[in-house]
Each structure stands twice: as structure tokens, then as C-alpha cells.
FIBA-210239 format. One record per atom (N, C-alpha, C, O): y, x, z; chain; atom name; residue in one letter; residue number from 1. Coordinates in nm, 4 decimals. Each point is the difference from the previous one (the first is absolute). Layout:
REM FIBA-210239
         y         x         z  cadena  atomo  residuo  num
         Y         X         Z       A     CA        A  NUM
...
//
This chain:
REM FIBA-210239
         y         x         z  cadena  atomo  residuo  num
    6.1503  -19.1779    6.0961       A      N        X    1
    0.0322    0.1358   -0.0287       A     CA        X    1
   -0.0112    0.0843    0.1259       A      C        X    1
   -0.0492    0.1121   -0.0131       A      O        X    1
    0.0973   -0.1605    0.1590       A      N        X    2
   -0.0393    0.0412    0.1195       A     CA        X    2
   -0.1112    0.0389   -0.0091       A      C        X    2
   -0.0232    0.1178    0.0272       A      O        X    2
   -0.0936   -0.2157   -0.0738       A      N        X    3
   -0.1378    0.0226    0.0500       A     CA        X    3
   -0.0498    0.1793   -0.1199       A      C        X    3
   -0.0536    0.0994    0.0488       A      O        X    3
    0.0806   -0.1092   -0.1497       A      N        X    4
    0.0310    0.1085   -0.0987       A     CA        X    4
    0.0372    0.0826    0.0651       A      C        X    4
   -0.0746    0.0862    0.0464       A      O        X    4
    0.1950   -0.0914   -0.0272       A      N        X    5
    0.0365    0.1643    0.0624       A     CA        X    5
   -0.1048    0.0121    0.1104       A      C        X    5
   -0.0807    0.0917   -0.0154       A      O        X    5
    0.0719   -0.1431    0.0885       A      N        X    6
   -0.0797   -0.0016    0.1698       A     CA        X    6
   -0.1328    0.0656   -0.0678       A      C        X    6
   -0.0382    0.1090    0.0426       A      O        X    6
   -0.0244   -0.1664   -0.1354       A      N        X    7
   -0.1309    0.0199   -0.0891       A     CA        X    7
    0.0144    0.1771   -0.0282       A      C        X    7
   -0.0654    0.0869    0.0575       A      O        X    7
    0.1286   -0.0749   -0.1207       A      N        X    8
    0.0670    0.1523   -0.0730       A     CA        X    8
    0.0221    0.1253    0.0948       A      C        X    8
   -0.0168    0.1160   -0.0374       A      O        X    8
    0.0542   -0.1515    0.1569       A      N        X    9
    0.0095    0.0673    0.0897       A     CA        X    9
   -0.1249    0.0420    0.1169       A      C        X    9
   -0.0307    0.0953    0.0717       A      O        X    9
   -0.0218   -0.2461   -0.1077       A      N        X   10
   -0.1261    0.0171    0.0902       A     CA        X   10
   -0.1064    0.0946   -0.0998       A      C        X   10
   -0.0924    0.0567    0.0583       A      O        X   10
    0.1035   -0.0423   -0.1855       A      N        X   11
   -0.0931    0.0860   -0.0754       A     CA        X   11
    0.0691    0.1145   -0.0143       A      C        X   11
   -0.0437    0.1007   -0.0557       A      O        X   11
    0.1279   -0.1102    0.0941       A      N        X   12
    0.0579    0.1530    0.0026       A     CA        X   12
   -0.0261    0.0843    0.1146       A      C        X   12
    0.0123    0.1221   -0.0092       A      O        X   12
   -0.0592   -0.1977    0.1522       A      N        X   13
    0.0468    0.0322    0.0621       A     CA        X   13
   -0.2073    0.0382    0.0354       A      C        X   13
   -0.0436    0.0928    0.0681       A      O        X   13
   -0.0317   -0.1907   -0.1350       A      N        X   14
   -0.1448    0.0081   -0.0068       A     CA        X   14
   -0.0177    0.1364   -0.0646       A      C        X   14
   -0.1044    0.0594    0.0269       A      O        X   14
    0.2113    0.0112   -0.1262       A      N        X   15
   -0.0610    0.0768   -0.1276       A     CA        X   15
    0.0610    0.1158    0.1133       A      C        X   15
   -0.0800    0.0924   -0.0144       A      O        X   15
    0.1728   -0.0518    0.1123       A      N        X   16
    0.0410    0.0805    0.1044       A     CA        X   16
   -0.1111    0.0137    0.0449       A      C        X   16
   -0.0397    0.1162    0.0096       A      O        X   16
   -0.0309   -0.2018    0.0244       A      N        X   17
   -0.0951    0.0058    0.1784       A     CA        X   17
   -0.0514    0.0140   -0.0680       A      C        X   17
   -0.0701    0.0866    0.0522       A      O        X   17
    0.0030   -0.1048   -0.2194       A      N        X   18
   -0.1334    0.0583   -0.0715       A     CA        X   18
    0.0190    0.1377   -0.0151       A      C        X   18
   -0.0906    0.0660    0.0510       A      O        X   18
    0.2015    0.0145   -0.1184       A      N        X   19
    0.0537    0.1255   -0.0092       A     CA        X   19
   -0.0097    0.0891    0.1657       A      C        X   19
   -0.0409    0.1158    0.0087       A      O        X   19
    0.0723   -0.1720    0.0721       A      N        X   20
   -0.0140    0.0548    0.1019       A     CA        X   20
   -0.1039    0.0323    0.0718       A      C        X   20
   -0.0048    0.1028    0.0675       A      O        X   20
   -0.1395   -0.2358   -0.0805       A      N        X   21
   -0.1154    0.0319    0.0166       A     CA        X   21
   -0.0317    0.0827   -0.0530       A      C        X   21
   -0.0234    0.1005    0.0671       A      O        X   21
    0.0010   -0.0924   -0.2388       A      N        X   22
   -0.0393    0.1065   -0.0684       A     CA        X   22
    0.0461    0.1282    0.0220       A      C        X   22
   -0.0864    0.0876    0.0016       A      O        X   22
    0.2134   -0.0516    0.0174       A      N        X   23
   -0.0071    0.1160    0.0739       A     CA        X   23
   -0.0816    0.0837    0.1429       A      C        X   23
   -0.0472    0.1117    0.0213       A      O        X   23
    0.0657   -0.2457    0.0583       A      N        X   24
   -0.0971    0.0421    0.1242       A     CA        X   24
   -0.1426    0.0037   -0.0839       A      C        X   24
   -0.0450    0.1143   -0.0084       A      O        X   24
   -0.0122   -0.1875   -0.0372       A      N        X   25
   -0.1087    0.0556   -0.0673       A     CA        X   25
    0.0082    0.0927   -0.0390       A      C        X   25
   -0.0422    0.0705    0.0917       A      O        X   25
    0.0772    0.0128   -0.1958       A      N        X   26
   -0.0023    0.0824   -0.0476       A     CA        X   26
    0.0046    0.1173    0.0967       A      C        X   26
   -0.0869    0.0871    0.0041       A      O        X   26
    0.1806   -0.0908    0.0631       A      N        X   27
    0.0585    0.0973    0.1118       A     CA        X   27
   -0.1478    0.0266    0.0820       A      C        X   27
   -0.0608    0.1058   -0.0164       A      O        X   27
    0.0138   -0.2054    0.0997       A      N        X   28
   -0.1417   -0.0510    0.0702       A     CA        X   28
   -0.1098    0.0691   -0.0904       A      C        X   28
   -0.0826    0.0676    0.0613       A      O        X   28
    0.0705   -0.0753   -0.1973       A      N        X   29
   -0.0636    0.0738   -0.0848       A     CA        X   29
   -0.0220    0.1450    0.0049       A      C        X   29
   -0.1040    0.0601    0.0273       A      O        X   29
    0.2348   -0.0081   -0.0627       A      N        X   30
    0.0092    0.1167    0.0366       A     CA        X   30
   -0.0514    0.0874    0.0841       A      C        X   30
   -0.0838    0.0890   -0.0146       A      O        X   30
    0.1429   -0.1248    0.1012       A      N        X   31
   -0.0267   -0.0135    0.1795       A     CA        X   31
   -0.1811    0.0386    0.0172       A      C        X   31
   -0.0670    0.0945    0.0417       A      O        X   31
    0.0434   -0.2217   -0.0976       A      N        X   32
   -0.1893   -0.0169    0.0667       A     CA        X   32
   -0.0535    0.1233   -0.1208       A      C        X   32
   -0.1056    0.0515    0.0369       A      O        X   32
    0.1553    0.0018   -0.1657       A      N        X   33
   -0.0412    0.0989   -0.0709       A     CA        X   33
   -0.0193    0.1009    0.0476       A      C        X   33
   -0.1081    0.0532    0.0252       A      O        X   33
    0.2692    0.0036    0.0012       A      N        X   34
    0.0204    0.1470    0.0912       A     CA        X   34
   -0.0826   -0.0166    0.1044       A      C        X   34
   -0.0524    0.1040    0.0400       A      O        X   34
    0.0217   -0.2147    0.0228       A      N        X   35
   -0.1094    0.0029    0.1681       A     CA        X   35
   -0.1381    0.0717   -0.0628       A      C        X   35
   -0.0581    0.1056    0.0248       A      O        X   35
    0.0329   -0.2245   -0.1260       A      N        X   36
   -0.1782    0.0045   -0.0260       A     CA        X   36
    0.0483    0.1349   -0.0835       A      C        X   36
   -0.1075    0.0215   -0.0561       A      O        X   36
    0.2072    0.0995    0.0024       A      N        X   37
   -0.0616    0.0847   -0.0636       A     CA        X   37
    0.0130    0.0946    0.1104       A      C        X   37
   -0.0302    0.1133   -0.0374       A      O        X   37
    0.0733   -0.1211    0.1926       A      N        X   38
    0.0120    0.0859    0.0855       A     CA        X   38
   -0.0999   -0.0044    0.0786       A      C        X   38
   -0.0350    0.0889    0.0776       A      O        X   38
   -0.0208   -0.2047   -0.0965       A      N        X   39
   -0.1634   -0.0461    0.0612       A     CA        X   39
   -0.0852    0.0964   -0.0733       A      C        X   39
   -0.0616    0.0806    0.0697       A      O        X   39
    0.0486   -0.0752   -0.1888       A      N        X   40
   -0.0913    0.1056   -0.0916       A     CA        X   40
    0.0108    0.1284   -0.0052       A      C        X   40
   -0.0881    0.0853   -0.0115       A      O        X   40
    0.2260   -0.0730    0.0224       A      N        X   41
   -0.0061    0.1194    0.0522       A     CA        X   41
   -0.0540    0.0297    0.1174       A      C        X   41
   -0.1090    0.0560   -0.0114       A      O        X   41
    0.1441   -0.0725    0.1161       A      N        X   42
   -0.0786    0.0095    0.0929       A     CA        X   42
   -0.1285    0.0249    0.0346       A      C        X   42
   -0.0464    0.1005    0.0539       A      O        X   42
   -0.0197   -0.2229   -0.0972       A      N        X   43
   -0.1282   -0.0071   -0.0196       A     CA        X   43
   -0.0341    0.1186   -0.1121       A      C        X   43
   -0.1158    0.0395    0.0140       A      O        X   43
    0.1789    0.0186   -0.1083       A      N        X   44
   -0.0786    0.1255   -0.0311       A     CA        X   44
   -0.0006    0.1259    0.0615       A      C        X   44
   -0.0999    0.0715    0.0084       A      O        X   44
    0.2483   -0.0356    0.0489       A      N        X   45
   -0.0143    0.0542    0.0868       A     CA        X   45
   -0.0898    0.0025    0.0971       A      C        X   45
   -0.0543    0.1104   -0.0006       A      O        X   45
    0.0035   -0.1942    0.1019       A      N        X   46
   -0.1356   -0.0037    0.0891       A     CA        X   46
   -0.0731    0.0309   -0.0765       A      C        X   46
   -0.0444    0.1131    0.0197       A      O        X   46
   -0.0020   -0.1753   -0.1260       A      N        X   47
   -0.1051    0.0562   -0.0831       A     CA        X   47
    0.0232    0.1256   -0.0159       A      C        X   47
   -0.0667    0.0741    0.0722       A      O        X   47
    0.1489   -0.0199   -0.1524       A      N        X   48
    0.0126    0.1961    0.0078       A     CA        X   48
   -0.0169    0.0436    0.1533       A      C        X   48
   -0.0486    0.1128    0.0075       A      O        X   48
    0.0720   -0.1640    0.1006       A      N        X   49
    0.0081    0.0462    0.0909       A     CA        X   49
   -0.1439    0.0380    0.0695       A      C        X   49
   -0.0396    0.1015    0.0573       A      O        X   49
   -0.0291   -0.2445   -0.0916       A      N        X   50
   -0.1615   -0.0232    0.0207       A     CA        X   50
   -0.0891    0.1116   -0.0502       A      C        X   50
   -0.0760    0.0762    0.0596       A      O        X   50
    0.1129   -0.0916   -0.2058       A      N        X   51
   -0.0715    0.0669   -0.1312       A     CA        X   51
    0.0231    0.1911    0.0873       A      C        X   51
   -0.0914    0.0814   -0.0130       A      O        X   51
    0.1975   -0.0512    0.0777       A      N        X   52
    0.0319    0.1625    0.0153       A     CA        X   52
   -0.0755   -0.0390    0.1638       A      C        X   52
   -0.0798    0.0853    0.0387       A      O        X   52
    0.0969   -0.1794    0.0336       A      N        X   53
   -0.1028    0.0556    0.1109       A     CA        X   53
   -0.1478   -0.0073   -0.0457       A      C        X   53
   -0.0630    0.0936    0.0491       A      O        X   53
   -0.0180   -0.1794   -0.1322       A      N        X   54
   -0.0899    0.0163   -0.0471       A     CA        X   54
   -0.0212    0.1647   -0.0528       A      C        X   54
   -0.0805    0.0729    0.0580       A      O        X   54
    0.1343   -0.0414   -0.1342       A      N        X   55
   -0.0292    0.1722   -0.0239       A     CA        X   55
    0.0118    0.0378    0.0941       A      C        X   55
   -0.0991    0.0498    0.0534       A      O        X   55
    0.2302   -0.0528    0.0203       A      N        X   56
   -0.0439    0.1022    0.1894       A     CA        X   56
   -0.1289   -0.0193    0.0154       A      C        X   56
   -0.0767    0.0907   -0.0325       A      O        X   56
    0.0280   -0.2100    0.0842       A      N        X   57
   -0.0746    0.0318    0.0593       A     CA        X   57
   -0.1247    0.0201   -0.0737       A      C        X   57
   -0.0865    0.0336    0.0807       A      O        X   57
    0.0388   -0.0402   -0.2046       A      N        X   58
   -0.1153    0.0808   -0.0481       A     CA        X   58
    0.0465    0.1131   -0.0028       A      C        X   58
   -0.0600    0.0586    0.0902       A      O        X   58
    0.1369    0.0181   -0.1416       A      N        X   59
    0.0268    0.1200    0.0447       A     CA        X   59
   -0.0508    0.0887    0.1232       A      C        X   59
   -0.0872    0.0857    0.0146       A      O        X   59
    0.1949   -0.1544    0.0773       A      N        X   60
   -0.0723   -0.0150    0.1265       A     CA        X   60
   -0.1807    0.0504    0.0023       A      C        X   60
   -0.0609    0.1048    0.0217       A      O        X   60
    0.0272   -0.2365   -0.0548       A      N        X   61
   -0.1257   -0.0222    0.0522       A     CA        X   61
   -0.0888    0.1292   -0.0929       A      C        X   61
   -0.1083    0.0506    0.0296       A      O        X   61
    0.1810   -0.0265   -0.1272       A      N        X   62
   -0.0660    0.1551   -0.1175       A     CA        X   62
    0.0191    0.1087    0.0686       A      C        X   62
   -0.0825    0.0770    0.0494       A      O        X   62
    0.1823   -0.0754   -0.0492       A      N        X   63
   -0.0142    0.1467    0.1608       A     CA        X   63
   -0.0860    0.0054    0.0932       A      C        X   63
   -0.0915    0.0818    0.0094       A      O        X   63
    0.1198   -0.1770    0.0701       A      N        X   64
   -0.1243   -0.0555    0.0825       A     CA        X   64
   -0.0923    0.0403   -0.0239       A      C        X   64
   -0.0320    0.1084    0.0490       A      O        X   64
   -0.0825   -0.2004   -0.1648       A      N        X   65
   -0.1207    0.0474   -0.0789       A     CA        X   65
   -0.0266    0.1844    0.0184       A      C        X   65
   -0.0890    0.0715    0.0458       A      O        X   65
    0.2015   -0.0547   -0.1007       A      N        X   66
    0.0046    0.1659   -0.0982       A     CA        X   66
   -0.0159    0.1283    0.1490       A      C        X   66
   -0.0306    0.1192   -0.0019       A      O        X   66
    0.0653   -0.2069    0.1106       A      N        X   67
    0.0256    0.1248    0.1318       A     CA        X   67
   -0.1638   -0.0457    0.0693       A      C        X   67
   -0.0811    0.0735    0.0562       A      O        X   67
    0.0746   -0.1858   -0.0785       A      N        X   68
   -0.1638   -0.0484    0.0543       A     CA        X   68
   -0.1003    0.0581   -0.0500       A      C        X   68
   -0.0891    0.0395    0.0752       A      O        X   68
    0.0812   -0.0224   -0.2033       A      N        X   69
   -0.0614    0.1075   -0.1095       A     CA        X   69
    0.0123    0.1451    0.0104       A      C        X   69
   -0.1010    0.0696   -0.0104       A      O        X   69
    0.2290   -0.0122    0.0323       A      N        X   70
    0.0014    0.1220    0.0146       A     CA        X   70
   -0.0363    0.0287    0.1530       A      C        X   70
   -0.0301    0.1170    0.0237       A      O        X   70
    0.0285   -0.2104    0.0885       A      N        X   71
   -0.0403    0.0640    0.1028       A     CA        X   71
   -0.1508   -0.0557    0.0217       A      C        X   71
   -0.0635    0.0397    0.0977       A      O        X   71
    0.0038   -0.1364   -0.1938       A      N        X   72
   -0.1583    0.0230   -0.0249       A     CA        X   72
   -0.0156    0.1617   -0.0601       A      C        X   72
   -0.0223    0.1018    0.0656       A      O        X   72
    0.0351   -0.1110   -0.1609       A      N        X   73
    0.0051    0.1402   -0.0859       A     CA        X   73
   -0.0211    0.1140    0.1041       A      C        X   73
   -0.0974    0.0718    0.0228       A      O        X   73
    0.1935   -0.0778    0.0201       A      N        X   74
    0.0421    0.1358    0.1312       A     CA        X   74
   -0.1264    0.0138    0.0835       A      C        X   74
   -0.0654    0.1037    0.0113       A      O        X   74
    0.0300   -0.2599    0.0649       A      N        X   75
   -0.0986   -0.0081    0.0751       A     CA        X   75
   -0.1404    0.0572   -0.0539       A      C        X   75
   -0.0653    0.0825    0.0640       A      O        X   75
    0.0230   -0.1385   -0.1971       A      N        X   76
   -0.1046    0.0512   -0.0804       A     CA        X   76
   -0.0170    0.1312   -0.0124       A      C        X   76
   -0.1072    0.0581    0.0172       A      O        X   76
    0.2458    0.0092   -0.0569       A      N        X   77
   -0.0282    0.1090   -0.0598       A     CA        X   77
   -0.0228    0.0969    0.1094       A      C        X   77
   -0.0558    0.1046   -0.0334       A      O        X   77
    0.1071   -0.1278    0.2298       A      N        X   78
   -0.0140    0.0881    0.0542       A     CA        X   78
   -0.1605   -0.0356    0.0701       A      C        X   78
   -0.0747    0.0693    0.0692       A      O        X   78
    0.0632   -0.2011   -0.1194       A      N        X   79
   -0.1627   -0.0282    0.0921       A     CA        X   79
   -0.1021    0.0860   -0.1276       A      C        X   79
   -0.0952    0.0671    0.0399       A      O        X   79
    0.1250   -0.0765   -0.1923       A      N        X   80
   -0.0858    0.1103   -0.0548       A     CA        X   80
    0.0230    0.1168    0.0680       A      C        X   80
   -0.0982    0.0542    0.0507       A      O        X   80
    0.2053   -0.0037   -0.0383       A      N        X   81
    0.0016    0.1308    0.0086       A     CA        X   81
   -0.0791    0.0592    0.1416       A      C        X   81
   -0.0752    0.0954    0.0197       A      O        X   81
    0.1099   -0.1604    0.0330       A      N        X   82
   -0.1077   -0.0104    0.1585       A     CA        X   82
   -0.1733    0.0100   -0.0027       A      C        X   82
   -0.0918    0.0626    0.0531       A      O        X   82
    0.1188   -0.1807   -0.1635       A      N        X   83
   -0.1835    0.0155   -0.0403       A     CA        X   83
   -0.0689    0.1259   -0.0318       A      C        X   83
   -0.0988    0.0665    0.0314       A      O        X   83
    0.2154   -0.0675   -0.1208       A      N        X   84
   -0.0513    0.1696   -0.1286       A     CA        X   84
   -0.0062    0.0380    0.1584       A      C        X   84
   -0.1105   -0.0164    0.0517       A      O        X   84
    0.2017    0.0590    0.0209       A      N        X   85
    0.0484    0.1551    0.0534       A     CA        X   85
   -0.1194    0.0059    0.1166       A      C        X   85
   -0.0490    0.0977    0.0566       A      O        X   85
    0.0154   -0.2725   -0.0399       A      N        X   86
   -0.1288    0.0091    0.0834       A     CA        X   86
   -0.1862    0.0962   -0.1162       A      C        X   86
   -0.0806    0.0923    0.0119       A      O        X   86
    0.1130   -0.1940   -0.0964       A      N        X   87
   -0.1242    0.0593   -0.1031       A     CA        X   87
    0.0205    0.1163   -0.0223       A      C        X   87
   -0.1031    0.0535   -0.0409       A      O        X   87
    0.2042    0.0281    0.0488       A      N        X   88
    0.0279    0.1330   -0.0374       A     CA        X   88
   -0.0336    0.1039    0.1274       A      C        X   88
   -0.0481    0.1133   -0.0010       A      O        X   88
    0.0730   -0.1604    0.0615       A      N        X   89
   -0.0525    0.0410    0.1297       A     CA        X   89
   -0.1906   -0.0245    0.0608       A      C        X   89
   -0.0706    0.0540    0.0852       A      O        X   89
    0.0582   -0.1294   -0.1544       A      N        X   90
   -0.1655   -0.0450    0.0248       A     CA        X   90
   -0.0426    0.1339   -0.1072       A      C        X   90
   -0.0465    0.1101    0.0297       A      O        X   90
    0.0664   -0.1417   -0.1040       A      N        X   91
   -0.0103    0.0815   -0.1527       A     CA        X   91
   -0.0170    0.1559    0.0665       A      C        X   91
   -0.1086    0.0571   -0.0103       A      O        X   91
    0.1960   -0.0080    0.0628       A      N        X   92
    0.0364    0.1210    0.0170       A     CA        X   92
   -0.0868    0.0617    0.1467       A      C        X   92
   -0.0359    0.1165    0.0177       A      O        X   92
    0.0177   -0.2275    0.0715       A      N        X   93
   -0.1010    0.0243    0.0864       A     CA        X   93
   -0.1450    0.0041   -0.0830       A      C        X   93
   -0.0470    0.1049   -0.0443       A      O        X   93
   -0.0219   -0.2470    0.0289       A      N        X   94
   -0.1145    0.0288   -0.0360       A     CA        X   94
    0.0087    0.1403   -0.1739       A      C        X   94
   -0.0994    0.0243   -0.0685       A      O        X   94
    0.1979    0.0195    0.0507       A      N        X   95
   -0.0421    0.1371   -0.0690       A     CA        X   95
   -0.0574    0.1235    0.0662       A      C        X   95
   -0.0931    0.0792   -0.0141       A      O        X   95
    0.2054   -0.1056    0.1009       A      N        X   96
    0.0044    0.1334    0.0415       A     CA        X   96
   -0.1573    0.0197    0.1494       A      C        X   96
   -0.0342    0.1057    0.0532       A      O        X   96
   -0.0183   -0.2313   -0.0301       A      N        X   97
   -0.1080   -0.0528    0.0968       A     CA        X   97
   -0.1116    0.0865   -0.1344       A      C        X   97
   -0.0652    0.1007    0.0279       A      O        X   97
    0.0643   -0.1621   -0.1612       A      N        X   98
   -0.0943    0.0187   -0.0398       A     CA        X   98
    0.0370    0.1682   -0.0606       A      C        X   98
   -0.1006    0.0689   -0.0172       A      O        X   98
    0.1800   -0.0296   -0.0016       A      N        X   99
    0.0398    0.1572   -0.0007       A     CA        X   99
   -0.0906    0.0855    0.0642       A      C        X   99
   -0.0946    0.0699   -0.0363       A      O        X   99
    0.1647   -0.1019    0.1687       A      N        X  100
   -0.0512    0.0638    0.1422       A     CA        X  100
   -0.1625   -0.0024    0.0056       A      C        X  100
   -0.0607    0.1001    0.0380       A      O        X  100
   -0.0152   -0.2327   -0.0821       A      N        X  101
   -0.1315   -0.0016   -0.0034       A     CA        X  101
   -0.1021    0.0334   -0.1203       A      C        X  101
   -0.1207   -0.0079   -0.0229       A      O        X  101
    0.2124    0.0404   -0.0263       A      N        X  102
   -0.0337    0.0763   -0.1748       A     CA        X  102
   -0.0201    0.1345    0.0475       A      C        X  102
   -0.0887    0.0752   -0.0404       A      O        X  102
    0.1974   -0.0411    0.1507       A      N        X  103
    0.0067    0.1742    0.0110       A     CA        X  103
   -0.0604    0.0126    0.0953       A      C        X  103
   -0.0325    0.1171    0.0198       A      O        X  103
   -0.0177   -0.2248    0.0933       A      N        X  104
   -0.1168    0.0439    0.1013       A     CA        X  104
   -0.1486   -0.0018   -0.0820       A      C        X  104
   -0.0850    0.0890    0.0024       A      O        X  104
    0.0806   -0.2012   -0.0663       A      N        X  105
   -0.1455    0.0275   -0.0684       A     CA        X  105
   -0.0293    0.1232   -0.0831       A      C        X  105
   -0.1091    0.0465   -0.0329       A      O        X  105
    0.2664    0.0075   -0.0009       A      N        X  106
   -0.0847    0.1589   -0.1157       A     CA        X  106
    0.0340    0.0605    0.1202       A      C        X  106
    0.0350   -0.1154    0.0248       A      O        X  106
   -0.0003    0.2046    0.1129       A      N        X  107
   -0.0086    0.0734    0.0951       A     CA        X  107
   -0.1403   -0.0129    0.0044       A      C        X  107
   -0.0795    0.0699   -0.0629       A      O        X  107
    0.0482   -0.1773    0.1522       A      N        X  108
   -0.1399   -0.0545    0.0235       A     CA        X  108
   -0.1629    0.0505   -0.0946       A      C        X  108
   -0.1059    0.0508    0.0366       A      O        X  108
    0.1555   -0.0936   -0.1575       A      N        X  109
   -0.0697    0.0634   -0.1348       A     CA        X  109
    0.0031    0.1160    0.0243       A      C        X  109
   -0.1115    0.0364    0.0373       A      O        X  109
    0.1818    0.0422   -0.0390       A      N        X  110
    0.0205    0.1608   -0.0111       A     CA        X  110
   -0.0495    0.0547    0.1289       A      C        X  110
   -0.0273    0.1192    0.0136       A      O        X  110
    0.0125   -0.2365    0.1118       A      N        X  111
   -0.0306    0.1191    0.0893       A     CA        X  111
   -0.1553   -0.0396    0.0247       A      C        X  111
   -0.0644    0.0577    0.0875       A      O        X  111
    0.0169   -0.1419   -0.1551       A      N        X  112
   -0.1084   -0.0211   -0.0524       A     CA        X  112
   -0.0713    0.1171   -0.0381       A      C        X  112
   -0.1104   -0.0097   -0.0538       A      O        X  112
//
């Protein structure tokens, strides 16, 4: 009957240290959940974080583009205007060259 009770106690005392593991499990469970869902978070966060410097910097780089363009633009439009103001000026000489020699040849004629 010694060996009985001794028996009874020792499974009682097995079904403790089983109850008690299982709690640390469980507990340990927990535990590694809340980690790995603070891990994911995380990790999306960087990702949002990534994902918004990615737009900076095309952004960025669209401005960029857009001031490179407008100061081509600028450049173009004052190197036409230079051209014209040169051709406009050729223009306006050889007129007024052939004017002048329009109105010497009828003097000339007339004093003919």
C-alpha cells in the first residue's frame, strides 16, 4: 500500500510538472506570437517607409525632369528669338540695300 500511495503521488506530482509545463508553453506561445506579430509590423512599416521614399524620390527626380525641360525650353526659345532677330535684321538690311538701289537705278533712268 506504501508503494500505492508513493505511486499516486508520484502521478500527481507528474500531472503538476505536466500542468506547469503546459503553462510555460502556452505562456512561451504567447510570447513568440506578440514577437512575430511585432516583427510584421515592423517589417510593414519599413515597407511603408520604403514605398514613401520611393515616391520622394521620383517626385524628386519629376521636378528635376520638368526644370531641365523648362530651362531647355527657355534656352530654345531665346536662341530662336536671336535667330529671327538676326534674320530680321538681314531681312531689313538687304531691303532696304535693294530699296536704295531700286531708287538709284530710276534717278539714273531719269537723268538719262
Amino acid at each position: 500500500m506504501a508503494q500505492e500511495g508513493r505511486h499516486s503521488i508520484m502521478q500527481a506530482e507528474y500531472r503538476e510538472s505536466q500542468g506547469r509545463l503546459q503553462s510555460e508553453v502556452n505562456y512561451l506561445g504567447r510570447e513568440l506570437d506578440q514577437a512575430w506579430a511585432a516583427l510584421r509590423q515592423e517589417r510593414i512599416g519599413r515597407e511603408q517607409d520604403q514605398a514613401a521614399l520611393e515616391r520622394a524620390r521620383a517626385e524628386v527626380e519629376r521636378v528635376r525632369l520638368q526644370a531641365e525641360r523648362s530651362e531647355l525650353r527657355r534656352r530654345l526659345m531665346k536662341e530662336t528669338n536671336d535667330r529671327l532677330g538676326k534674320a530680321l535684321d538681314e531681312f531689313y538690311r538687304l531691303a532696304k540695300d535693294s530699296i536704295s538701289r531700286d531708287f538709284e537705278d530710276d534717278e539714273e533712268q531719269q537723268s538719262h
